[in-house]
Every structure is written in structure tokens, then in C-alpha cells.
Residue, then its C-alpha position, 0 to 999 in steps of 0.5 A: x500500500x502506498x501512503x500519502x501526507x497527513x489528511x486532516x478529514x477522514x474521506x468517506x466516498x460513495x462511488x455510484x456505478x460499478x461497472x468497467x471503470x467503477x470496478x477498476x476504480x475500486x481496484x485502483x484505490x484499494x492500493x491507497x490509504x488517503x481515505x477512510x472508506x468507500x461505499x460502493x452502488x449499483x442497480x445491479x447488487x452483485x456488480x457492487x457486492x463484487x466490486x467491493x470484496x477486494x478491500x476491507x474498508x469497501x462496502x456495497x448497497x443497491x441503488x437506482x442512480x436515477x432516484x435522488x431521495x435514495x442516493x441522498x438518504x444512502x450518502x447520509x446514513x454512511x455520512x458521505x463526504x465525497x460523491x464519485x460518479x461511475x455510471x453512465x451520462x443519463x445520471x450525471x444530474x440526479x447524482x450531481x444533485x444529490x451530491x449537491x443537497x448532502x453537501x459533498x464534494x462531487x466527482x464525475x468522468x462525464x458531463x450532462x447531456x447535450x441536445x442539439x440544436x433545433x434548426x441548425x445542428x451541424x452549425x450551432x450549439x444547442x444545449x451543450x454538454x456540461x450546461x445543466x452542470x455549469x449553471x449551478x456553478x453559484x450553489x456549489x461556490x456559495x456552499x464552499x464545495x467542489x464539483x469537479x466535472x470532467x475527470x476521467x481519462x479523457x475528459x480528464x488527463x487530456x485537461x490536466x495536459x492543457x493547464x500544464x502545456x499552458x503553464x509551463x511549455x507555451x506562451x501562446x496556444x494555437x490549438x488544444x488537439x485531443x487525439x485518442x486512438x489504440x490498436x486494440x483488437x478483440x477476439x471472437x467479436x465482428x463488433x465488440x466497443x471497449x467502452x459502453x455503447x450507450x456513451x459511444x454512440x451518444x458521443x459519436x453520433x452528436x454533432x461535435x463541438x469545435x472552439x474557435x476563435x472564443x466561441x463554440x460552433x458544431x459541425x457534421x458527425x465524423x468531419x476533418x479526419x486527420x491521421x495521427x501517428x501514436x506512440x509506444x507502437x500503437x502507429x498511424x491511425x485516422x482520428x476524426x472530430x467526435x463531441x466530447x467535454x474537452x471542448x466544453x472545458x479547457x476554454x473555461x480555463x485555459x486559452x486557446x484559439x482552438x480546441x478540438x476532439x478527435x477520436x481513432x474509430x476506424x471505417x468499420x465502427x463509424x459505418x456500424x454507427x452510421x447504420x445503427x443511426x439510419x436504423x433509429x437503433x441509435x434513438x433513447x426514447x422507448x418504442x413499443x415492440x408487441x406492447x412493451x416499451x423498449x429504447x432502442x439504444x438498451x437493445x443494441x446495449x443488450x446485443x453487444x458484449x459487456x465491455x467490462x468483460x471483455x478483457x481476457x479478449x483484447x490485444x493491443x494498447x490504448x493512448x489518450x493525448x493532447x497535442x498542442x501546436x503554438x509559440x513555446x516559452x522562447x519564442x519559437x514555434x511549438x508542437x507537441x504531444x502529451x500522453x498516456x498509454x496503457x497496455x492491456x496485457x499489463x492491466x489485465x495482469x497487474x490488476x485484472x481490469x481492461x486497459x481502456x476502463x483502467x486508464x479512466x478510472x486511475x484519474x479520479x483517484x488521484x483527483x481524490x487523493x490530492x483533494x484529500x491531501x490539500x492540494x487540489x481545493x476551491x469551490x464551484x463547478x470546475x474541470x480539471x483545468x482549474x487546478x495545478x496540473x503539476x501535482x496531478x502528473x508526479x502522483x500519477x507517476x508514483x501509482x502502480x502504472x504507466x508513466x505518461x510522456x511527451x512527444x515532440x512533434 
């Protein structure tokens, strides 16, 4: 077990959702001793009661993420102090605000959901992602407690990349280019996502969000493709803009005259997508089947493999990055490419978890661990680029993981 500087609270946390990424990060935290304890929900019981068997100072419940009077009275019963999110983005707000009526201190990987705009979809924002969140941003100062939106991997690392790159590599910033992409491959599978579908094609299939010249405009799903060469073998793989937080966030603290999004899907899961979504596979709202009330987008969920199973199956690595271009502290152009990769062969050995759900789960736990040391403080609802990335990268460095690099480019 690793130790940490001396932690005036005890941290009680409640992580809801015990999925891929909440069972590693129950894995990942089980390592740690900043805390006192972790109360780990789920609807699914047996997710949680499995999750929380790897740690003495874990315990589990079941619950409905969607219901704030019973996430409220559970966090209350347990007196939490800190609310980790691990379910998927339909249950930002109800966890957000229960978080938010206990007085605890909140953590999520995903924002709330956009909706596009009415008339012009591909060319103007609707509601964006992290609106709904963004708004309470007074409640949660007034209340001296810290909604930190946006801290998985990616979003995430990728937003403690740009304070860092802002900090300390550039003077001015052309663009904040989030590239992520693997080589992974999953046997036995034609289709098989590393990551719930549900968010795959909520992320894939909305118009994605570009940052320009300080303001924010969409575009059309899958526009701009660019091939990007990864590091550490992973190679060349074509990346093509996909909505994601990142765009909603870095702007808010770091500036930029760009910030971008782009994702390795590759032309056989972007054809899936689009079939699924000519299909209306891709619709939420329920339509009725022979008198049951089903949302397509839970069948197509149901039909796949559950990503958090399918480790034993996957070959390959995953990186998630940023690369900056713009004027370095001396003056001269920069570009460059900061990143972590994560191998899922060394995962799945060293903690028993795929690499895709490990790599966003580490992130939060390390947020927690600098909140409970002091480091990491404030008030309101904040991204990750709000605080001193510094910090953030050396303790990430003293886990049991990989280290993340820089690439000149």
C-alpha cells in the first residue's frame, strides 16, 4: 500500500456505478490509504457486492442512480463526504444533485447531456454538454464545495495536459488537439466497443463541438479526419472530430484559439454507427415492440458484449493525448504531444481490469487523493483545468502504472 501526507478529514466516498471503470476504480484505490472508506452502488447488487470484496474498508448497497431521495438518504446514513460518479451520462444530474443537497464534494468522468440544436445542428450549439452542470456553478461556490466535472481519462488527463502545456511549455496556444486512438483488437467479436455503447454512440453520433476563435460552433458527425501517428507502437491511425467535454472545458480555463476532439474509430465502427443511426437503433426514447416499451439504444446495449468483460479478449494498447501546436516559452514555434498509454496485457495482469476502463478510472483517484491531501481545493463547478496540473502528473507517476510522456512533434 502506498501512503500519502497527513489528511486532516477522514474521506468517506460513495462511488455510484460499478461497472468497467467503477470496478477498476475500486481496484485502483484499494492500493491507497488517503481515505477512510468507500461505499460502493449499483442497480445491479452483485456488480457492487463484487466490486467491493477486494478491500476491507469497501462496502456495497443497491441503488437506482436515477432516484435522488435514495442516493441522498444512502450518502447520509454512511455520512458521505465525497460523491464519485461511475455510471453512465443519463445520471450525471440526479447524482450531481444529490451530491449537491448532502453537501459533498462531487466527482464525475462525464458531463450532462447535450441536445442539439433545433434548426441548425451541424452549425450551432444547442444545449451543450456540461450546461445543466455549469449553471449551478453559484450553489456549489456559495456552499464552499467542489464539483469537479470532467475527470476521467479523457475528459480528464487530456485537461490536466492543457493547464500544464499552458503553464509551463507555451506562451501562446494555437490549438488544444485531443487525439485518442489504440490498436486494440478483440477476439471472437465482428463488433465488440471497449467502452459502453450507450456513451459511444451518444458521443459519436452528436454533432461535435469545435472552439474557435472564443466561441463554440458544431459541425457534421465524423468531419476533418486527420491521421495521427501514436506512440509506444500503437502507429498511424485516422482520428476524426467526435463531441466530447474537452471542448466544453479547457476554454473555461485555459486559452486557446482552438480546441478540438478527435477520436481513432476506424471505417468499420463509424459505418456500424452510421447504420445503427439510419436504423433509429441509435434513438433513447422507448418504442413499443408487441406492447412493451423498449429504447432502442438498451437493445443494441443488450446485443453487444459487456465491455467490462471483455478483457481476457483484447490485444493491443490504448493512448489518450493532447497535442498542442503554438509559440513555446522562447519564442519559437511549438508542437507537441502529451500522453498516456496503457497496455492491456499489463492491466489485465497487474490488476485484472481492461486497459481502456483502467486508464479512466486511475484519474479520479488521484483527483481524490490530492483533494484529500490539500492540494487540489476551491469551490464551484470546475474541470480539471482549474487546478495545478503539476501535482496531478508526479502522483500519477508514483501509482502502480504507466508513466505518461511527451512527444515532440
Amino acid at each position: 500500500m502506498a501512503s500519502n501526507g497527513s489528511h486532516t478529514d477522514a474521506m468517506r466516498i460513495l462511488l455510484v456505478g460499478a461497472g468497467g471503470v467503477g470496478a477498476a476504480f475500486a481496484a485502483i484505490a484499494a492500493r491507497r490509504d488517503f481515505y477512510e472508506s468507500i461505499l460502493i452502488a449499483d442497480y445491479d447488487a452483485e456488480s457492487a457486492e463484487k466490486a467491493a470484496a477486494v478491500d476491507p474498508r469497501f462496502s456495497w448497497a443497491q441503488l437506482d442512480a436515477g432516484d435522488v431521495d435514495a442516493i441522498v438518504a444512502l450518502a447520509q446514513e454512511h455520512r458521505i463526504t465525497h460523491v464519485m460518479n461511475a455510471v453512465d451520462p443519463r445520471y450525471v444530474m440526479p447524482v450531481f444533485e444529490a451530491a449537491r443537497i448532502i453537501g459533498a464534494h462531487y466527482l464525475d468522468m462525464a458531463m450532462s447531456l447535450s441536445q442539439r440544436h433545433p434548426q441548425e445542428p451541424y452549425s450551432k450549439t444547442g444545449v451543450m454538454l456540461g450546461d445543466q452542470q455549469f449553471a449551478q456553478h453559484h450553489l456549489w461556490e456559495s456552499a464552499g464545495r467542489i464539483a469537479l466535472v470532467g475527470i476521467g481519462v479523457e475528459p480528464g488527463l487530456a485537461d490536466v495536459f492543457a493547464r500544464y502545456a499552458a503553464d509551463h511549455d507555451f506562451d501562446e496556444i494555437d490549438e488544444l488537439g485531443v487525439r485518442d486512438g489504440s490498436n486494440i483488437t478483440v477476439e471472437g467479436y465482428a463488433f465488440a466497443p471497449s467502452f459502453s455503447i450507450w456513451t459511444t454512440i451518444e458521443e459519436c453520433l452528436n454533432p461535435p463541438v469545435i472552439w474557435e476563435n472564443g466561441t463554440w460552433h458544431t459541425t457534421e458527425p465524423f468531419s476533418d479526419p486527420e491521421v495521427f501517428d501514436f506512440p509506444e507502437g500503437i502507429g498511424p491511425v485516422e482520428c476524426v472530430n467526435v463531441e466530447h467535454e474537452e471542448v466544453l472545458l479547457m476554454p473555461r480555463f485555459v486559452n486557446a484559439k482552438k480546441v478540438t476532439f478527435k477520436y481513432g474509430l476506424g471505417d468499420e465502427f463509424i459505418e456500424v454507427l452510421k447504420t445503427l443511426s439510419k436504423l433509429g437503433l441509435d434513438k433513447v426514447e422507448p418504442v413499443d415492440v408487441k406492447g412493451v416499451e423498449v429504447s432502442p439504444r438498451d437493445v443494441v446495449a443488450a446485443l453487444l458484449p459487456n465491455p467490462a468483460k471483455l478483457g481476457p479478449q483484447m490485444k493491443g494498447k490504448t493512448c489518450a493525448g493532447l497535442k498542442v501546436t503554438g509559440t513555446g516559452k522562447d519564442g519559437q514555434p511549438k508542437a507537441a504531444y502529451y500522453y498516456h498509454v496503457v497496455d492491456n496485457e499489463w492491466s489485465m495482469e497487474e490488476y485484472g481490469h481492461q486497459c481502456v476502463v483502467w486508464q479512466t478510472a486511475i484519474c479520479p483517484v488521484v483527483a481524490l487523493e490530492l483533494m484529500a491531501r490539500g492540494v487540489w481545493k476551491g469551490a464551484g463547478v470546475l474541470g480539471p483545468e482549474a487546478f495545478d496540473a503539476l501535482p496531478f502528473l508526479e502522483l500519477l507517476n508514483e501509482y502502480d502504472g504507466p508513466d505518461w510522456g511527451i512527444k515532440e512533434l
